[in-house]
N, C-alpha and C positions, 0 to 999 in steps of 0.2 A: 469167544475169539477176540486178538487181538490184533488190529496190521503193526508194524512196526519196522523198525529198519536195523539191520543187523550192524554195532558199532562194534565188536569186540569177537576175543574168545579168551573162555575160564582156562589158566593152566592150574593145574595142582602136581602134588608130588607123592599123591596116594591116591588111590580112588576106589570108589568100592567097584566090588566083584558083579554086582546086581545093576552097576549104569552099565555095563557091554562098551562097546568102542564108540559107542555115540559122544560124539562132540556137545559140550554146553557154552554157548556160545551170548553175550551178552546182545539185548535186543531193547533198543527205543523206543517206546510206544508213541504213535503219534494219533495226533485229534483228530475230529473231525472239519472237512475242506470249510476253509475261512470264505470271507465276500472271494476273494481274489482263486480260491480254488485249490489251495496249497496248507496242504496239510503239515501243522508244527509239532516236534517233539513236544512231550507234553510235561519231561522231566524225571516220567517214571522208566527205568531202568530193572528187565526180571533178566533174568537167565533161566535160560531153556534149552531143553536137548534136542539136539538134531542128528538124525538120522540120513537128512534129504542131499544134504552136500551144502548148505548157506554160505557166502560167504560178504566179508565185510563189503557195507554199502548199500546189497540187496534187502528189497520190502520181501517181508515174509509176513503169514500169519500164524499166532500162537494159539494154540488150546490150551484150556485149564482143564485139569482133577483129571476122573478119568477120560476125559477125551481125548487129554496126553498120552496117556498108556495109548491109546486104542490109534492112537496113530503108528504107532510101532506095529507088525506085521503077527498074529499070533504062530503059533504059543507063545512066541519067546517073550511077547508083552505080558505076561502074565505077572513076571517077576519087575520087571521096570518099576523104576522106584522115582516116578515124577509126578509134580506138580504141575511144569509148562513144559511143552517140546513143539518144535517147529511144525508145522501143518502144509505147510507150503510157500513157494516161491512166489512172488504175486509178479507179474510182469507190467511196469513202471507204468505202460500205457489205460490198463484199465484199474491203476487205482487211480490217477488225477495226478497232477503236478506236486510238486513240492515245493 
């Protein structure tokens, strides 16, 4: 798992038939809370699909491999074709400052 902060979202002009209507949306990974308690991007940048409604600004957390799929609702995760997809909305007060 990763927290992160959602800066973006992917457009394309094709897309395959096996990502569904999930949104992939670009997401900052941020560190671990410094002396001061405020967590910094750390410069890495994934894209990840979301299914949850994310939008830019909001901490989210990422799953990798299959724990991406498995965050999608079966069966229909069966076929999902991810890497990272959003896991959740993380609510600003119980991850620490930024």
């Amino acid at each position: 798992m990763m927290l992160g902060r959602v800066i973006g979202e992917v457009w394309g002009s094709q897309r395959s038939r096996q990502l569904g209507p999930q949104k992939m949306l670009l997401i900052a990974a941020l560190g671990p809370p410094d002396g001061d308690g405020r967590r910094r991007c750390t410069g890495r940048v994934v894209v990840a699909l979301d299914d949850i409604g994310a939008r830019a600004g909001e901490l989210v957390t990422v799953a990798w491999g299959s724990g991406a799929r498995s965050v999608f609702q079966a069966p229909e995760n069966r076929d999902v074709l991810a890497d990272a997809a959003v896991a959740r909305i993380v609510d600003g007060t119980s991850a620490g400052r930024e």
